[in-house]
N, C-alpha and C positions, 0 to 999 in steps of 0.2 A: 188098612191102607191109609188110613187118616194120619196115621201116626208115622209112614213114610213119606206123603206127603207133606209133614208140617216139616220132616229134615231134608226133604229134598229142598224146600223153597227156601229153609233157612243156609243149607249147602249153596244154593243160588245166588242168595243172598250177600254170606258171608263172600262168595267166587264174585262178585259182582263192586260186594265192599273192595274185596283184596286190590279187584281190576283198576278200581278207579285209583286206589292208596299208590297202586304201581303204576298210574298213567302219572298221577300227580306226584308222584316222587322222580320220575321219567321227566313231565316238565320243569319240575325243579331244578334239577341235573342239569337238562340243556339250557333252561336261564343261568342256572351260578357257569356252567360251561361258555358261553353268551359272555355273559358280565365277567367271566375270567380273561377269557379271550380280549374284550373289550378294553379290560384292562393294562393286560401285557400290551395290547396296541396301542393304550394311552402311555404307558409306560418308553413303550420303544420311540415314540414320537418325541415325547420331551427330553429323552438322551438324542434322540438327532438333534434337535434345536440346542441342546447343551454344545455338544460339539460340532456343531456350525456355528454358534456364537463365540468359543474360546479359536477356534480357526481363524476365523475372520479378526480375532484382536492379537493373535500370534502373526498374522500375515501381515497387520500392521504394524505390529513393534518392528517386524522385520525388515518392512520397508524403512522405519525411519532409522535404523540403525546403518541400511546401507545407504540411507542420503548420506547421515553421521562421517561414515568411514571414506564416501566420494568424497563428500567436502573435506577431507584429513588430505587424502591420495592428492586433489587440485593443490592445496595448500602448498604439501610436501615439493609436488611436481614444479610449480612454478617458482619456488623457492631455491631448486636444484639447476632448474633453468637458466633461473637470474643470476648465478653465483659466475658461472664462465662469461656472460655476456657482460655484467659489471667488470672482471679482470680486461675482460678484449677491448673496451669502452678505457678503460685508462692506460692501457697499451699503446691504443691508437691516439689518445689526445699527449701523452709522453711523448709517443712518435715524431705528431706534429709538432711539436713544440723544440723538439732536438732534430727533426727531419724526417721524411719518411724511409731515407737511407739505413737507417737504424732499424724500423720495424722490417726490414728484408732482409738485413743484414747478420738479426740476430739468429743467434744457435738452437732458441728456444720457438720451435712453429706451433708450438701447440694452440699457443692461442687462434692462429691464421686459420688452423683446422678447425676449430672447436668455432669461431664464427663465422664461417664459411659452412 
């Protein structure tokens, strides 16, 4: 019996070793599982922050590109404005100057329309 006894205790022993080899391989697991985790979630964060800060400098080239292109559009605009209103301005001082019988007279109303 001695002699079953010393392999029971060492069967015990070694079930005991195994147990603890496989709690602490178990905790292992769930730290690197933990610190995998942790990391993909360090990972996913700093691509948020990546693409919130190329956003935010995309949304601003965008803005100043369309001040860029208002300020073209005003330019253009008031440029195309001025062009019938300079004609109807020396229309009307020719006018005066030969009569205003002339500017009603003539066959050309475009200008009367275009400044009116």
């Amino acid at each position: 019996m001695a002699g079953s006894s010393k392999s029971r205790k060492k069967t015990e022993k070694a079930a005991a070793t195994a147990g603890a080899k496989n709690r602490t391989k178990e905790e292992e697991e769930t730290q690197a599982d933990e610190g995998s985790l942790t990391d993909h979630l360090d990972r996913a964060e700093a691509a948020v922050e990546r693409n919130h800060a190329s956003t935010l400098e995309l949304h601003g080239q965008w803005r100043t590109q369309l001040l860029r292109m208002s300020y073209l559009v005003m330019v253009v605009t008031l440029h195309i404005a001025q062009t019938p209103s300079r004609a109807c301005i020396m229309d009307i001082k020719v006018s005066v100057s030969g009569g205003l019988s002339q500017l009603f007279d003539s066959r050309d109303r475009s200008c009367m329309h275009a400044c009116m």
